[in-house]
C-alpha positions as CSV (number, residue, x, y, z in Angstrom):
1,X,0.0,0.0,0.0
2,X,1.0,3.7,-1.1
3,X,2.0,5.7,1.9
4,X,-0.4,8.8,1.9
5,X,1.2,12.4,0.6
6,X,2.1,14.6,3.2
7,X,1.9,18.3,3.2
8,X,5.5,19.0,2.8
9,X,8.0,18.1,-0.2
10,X,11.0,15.8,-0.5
11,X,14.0,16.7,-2.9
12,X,16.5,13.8,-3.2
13,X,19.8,14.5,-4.2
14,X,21.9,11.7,-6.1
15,X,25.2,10.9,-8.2
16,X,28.3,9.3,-7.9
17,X,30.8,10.3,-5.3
18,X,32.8,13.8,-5.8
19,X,30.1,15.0,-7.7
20,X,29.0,17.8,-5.9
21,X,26.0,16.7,-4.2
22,X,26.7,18.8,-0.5
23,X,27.7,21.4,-2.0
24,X,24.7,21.8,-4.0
25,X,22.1,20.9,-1.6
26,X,23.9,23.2,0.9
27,X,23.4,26.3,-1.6
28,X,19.9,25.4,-2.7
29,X,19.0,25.4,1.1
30,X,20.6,28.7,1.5
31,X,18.6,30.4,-1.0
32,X,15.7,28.4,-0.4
33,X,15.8,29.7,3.2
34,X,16.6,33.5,2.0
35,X,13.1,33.4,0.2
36,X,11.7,32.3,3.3
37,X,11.1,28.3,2.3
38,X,11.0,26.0,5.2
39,X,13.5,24.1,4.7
40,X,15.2,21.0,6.6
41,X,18.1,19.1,4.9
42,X,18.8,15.8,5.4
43,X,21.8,13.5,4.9
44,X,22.1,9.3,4.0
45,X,23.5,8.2,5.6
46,X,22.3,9.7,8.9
47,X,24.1,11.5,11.3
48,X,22.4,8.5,14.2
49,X,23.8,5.7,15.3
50,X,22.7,3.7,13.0
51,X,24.1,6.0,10.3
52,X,27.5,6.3,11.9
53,X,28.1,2.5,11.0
54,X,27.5,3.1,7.7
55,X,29.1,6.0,7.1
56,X,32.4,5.0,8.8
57,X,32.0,1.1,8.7
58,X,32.4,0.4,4.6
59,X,35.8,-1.2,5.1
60,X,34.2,-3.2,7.5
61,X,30.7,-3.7,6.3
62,X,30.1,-5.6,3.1
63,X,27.6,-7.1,0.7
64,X,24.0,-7.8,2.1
65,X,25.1,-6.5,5.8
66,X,25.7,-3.1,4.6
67,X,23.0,-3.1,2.0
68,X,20.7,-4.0,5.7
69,X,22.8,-1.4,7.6
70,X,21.6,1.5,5.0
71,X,18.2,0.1,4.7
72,X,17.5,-0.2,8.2
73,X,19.1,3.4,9.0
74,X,17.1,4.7,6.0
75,X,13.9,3.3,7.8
76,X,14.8,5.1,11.0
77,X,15.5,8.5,9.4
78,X,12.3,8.5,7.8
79,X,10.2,7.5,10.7
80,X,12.4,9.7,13.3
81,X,13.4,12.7,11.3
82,X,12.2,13.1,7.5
83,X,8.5,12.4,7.8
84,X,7.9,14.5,10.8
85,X,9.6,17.1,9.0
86,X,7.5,16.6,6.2
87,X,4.1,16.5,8.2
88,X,4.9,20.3,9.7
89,X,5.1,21.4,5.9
90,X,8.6,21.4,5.5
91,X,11.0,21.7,2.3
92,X,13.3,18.4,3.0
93,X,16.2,18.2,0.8
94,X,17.8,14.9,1.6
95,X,22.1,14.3,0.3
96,X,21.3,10.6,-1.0
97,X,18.7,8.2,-1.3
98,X,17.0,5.0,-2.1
99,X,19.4,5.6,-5.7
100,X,22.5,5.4,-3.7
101,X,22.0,2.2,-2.0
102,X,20.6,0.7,-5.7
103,X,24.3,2.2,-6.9
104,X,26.2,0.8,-4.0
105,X,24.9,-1.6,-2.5
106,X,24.7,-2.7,-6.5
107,X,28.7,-2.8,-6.9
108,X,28.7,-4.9,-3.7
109,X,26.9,-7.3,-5.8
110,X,23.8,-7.4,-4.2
111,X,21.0,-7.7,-6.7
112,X,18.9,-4.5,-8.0
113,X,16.1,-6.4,-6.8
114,X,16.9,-7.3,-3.4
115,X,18.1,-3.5,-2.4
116,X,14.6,-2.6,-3.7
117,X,13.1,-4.8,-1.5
118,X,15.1,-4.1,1.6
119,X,13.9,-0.3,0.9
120,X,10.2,-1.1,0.6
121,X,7.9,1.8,1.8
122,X,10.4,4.5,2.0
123,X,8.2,7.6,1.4
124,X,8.4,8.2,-2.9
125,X,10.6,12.2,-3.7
126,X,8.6,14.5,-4.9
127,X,11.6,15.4,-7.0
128,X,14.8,13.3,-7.3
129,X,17.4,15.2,-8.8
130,X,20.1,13.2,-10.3
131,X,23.2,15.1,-11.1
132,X,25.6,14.1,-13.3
133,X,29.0,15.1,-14.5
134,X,31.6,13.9,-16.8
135,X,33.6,10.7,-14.7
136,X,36.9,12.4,-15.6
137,X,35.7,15.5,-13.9
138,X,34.1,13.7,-10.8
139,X,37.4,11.7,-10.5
140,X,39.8,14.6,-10.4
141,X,37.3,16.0,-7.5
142,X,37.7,13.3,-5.5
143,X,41.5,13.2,-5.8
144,X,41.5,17.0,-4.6
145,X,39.1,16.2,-1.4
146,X,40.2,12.4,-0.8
147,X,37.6,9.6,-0.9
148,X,35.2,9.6,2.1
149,X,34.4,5.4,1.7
150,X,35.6,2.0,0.1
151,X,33.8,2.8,-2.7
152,X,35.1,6.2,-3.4
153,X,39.0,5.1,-2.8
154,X,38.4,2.4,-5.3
155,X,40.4,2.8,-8.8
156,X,37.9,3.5,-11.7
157,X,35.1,4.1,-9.3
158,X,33.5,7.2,-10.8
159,X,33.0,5.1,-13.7
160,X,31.4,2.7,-12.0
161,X,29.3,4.9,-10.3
162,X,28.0,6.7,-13.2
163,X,27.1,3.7,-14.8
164,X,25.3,2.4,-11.8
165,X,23.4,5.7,-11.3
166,X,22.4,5.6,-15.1
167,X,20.8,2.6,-14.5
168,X,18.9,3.3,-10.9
169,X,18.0,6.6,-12.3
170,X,15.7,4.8,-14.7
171,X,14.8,2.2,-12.6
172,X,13.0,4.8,-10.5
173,X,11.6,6.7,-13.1
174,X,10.5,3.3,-14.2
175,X,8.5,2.9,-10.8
176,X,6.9,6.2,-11.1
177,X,9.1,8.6,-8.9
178,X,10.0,11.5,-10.6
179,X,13.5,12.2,-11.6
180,X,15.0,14.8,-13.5
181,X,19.0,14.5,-14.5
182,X,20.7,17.4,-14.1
183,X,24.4,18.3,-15.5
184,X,26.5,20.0,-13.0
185,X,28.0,23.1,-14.2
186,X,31.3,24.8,-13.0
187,X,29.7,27.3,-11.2
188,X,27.3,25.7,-8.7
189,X,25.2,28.9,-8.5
190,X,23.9,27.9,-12.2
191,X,23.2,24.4,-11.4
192,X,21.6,25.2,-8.0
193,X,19.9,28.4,-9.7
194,X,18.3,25.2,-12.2
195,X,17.8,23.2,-9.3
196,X,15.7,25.5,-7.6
197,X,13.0,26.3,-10.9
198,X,12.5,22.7,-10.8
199,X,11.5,23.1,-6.9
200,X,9.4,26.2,-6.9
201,X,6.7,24.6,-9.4
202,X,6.6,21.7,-7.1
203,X,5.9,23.4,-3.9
204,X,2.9,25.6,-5.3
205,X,1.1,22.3,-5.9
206,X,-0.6,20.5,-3.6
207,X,0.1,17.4,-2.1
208,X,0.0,14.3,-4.7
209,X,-2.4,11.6,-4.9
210,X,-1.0,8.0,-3.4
């Protein structure tokens, strides 16, 4: 069964590591928050407990118990932080998603499938925006701030990554959420100034159908 719409909206952020995704979601808070938008941003992994472990834990976390670690943390985000948020009204903007752990949890080996299953009734975006950028240029990004996991100290990663978000990225449009690719350009004030059109339209709506 379709969880019922609540009155606020949820912006995912995705793409592969060293993309830009904080620094983005940081700036479209900003202005967001200068207009006078509610706005409370969220990061997946969480800063819990639960979170911790999988933030810090990928070299020792693998395969199906990390994929359950992410799930279970993204479960106990929602419940604790995101869909409270989203009940008083509130703009969430959320670093990573259900497409992360379909990316991941995907070059751990784990099947599409499975991770779709272990994130059954997490709430649908009312926007995911996936941004994307050349893997050369994501690469050289990550070399300059230094990989933050396994997966982002990994040779040939970014690659990978783009590939894999390619591919979730149309599984999900596939299941009805509503995705919108968006290239990240060198100055992040143009992609969060496109970014934030795609919002506005959204929150002027009212709250979707199940």
């Amino acid at each position: 069964m379709t969880a019922p719409r609540l009155p606020g909206t949820l912006v995912t952020f995705e793409g592969p590591g060293g993309v830009g995704k904080s620094t983005i979601v940081t700036l479209v808070a900003d202005l967001l928050n200068a207009d006078g938008v509610a706005v409370h941003a969220a990061v997946q992994p969480s800063r819990a407990p639960l979170g911790d472990l999988a933030r810090h834990g990928t070299d020792t976390y693998r395969g199906m118990a990390l994929a359950c670690l992410c799930a279970a943390d993204r479960h106990h985000q929602l419940a604790t932080e995101i869909l409270p948020a989203l009940a008083e009204g509130k703009l969430v903007l959320c670093d990573r998603y259900v497409a992360s752990s379909l990316v991941l949890q995907g070059i751990d080996d784990i099947p599409l499938d499975v991770v779709w299953a272990l994130n059954h009734g997490a709430y649908r975006p009312d926007l995911v925006v996936a941004l994307s950028a050349a893997p050369a240029d994501v690469e050289d990004r990550l070399h300059a701030r230094g990989g933050h996991s396994r997966f982002e100290r990994t040779p040939g990663n970014s690659l990978r990554e783009t590939h894999g978000y390619q591919a979730a990225t149309t599984f999900l449009h596939e299941q009805g959420w509503p995705v919108h690719v968006v290239d990240c350009a060198d100055n992040p004030q143009i992609t969060g100034g496109t970014i934030i059109d795609l919002i506005r339209p959204i929150l002027t709506e009212s709250p979707a159908c199940p």
